[in-house]
N, C-alpha and C positions, 0 to 999 in steps of 0.2 A: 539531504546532504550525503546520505550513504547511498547513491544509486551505483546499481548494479549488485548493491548489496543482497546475500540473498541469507533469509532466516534459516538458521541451519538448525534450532531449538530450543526448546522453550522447559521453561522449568518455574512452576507454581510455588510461590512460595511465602507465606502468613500474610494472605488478601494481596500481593504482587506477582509479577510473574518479568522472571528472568530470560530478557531473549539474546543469543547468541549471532550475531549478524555477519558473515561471512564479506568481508570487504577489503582483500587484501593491498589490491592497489593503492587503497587508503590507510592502512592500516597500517604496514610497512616505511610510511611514509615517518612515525612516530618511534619504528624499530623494524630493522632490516627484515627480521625473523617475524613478524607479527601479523598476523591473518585474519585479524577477527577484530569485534567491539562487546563490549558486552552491553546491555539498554535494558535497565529495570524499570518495569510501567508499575508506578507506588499508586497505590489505592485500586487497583483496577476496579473497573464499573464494567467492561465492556470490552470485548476482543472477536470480534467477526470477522468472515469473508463472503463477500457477495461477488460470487463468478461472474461474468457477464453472461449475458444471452440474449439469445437470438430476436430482434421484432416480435414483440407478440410473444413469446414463452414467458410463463411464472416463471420468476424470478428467485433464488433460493441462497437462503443466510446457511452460512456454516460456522457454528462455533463448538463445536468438538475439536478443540487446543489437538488433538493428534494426526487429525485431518485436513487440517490448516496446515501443520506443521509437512504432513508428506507430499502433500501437493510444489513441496520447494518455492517456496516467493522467492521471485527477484523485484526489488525494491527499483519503481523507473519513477515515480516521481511520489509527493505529499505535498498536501495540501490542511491548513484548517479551516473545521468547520461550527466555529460557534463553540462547543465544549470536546467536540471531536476531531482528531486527526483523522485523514482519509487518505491511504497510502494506496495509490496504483501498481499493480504488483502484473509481473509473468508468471506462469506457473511450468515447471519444470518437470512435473512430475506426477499431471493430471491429466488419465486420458481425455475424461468429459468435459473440460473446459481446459483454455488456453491461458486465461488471467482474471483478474480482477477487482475488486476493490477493499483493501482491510480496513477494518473500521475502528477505533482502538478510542475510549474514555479513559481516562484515569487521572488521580489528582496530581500528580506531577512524573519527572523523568528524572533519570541518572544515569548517566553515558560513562563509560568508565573503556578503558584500555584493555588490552591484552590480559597484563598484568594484574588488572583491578587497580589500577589508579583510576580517579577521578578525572575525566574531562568538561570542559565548560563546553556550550555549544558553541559559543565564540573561539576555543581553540578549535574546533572538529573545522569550523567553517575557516578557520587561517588554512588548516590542512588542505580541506577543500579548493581554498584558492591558488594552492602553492602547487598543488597538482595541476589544475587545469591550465595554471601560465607555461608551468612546464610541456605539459602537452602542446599547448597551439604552438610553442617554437619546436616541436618536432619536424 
């Protein structure tokens, strides 16, 4: 629901870790001024990035939280997988690879506003749709 979103940063914090999702198109849509989401992953188990690569090259997980974080994600699509989310990402800011796949466990989620209010993923997804009707009548 946040594509084109991109992690701007991330902040650990007693067993969760606090991500910062740069979405303004979206975001704005909730308050003129508003640029951003904030997405707590509670319990975390689990926060990697697997770049893609080329046929044939080993293959390489990155979970150094600072190195994920500079390589800039942009969020193009998610999917789940059984007890994992698997978010397809561009990378903005990595010479050696151009994207690829973040892998994220954890026991639940809290999406929240600008402000730190609470959103349901049911309202993120009204936004969602309220956005894209308005686009295809551009």
């Amino acid at each position: 629901m946040l594509h084109d979103g991109s992690i701007a940063s991330a902040t650990p914090q007693e067993g969760d870790l606090i991500l910062s999702i740069d979405c303004q198109y979206l975001a704005e849509l909730i308050d003129p001024g508003f640029e951003r989401f904030v997405v707590r992953l509670i319990g975390l188990e689990w926060f990697a990035f697997e770049p893609w690569t080329d046929p044939g090259a080993t293959s390489v997980v990155i979970t150094a939280l600072d190195r994920i974080i500079d390589a800039e994600l942009e969020i193009l699509s998610a999917e789940s997988s059984g007890d994992t989310t698997l978010i397809t990402c561009k990378c903005w800011n990595a010479d050696e690879f151009k994207g690829g796949r973040l892998s994220i466990r954890c026991a639940d989620v809290a999406l929240y506003d600008q402000n730190g209010a609470p959103l349901s993923l049911e309202t993120l997804g009204q936004y969602c749709r309220q956005y894209w009707e308005r686009f295809d009548t551009r």
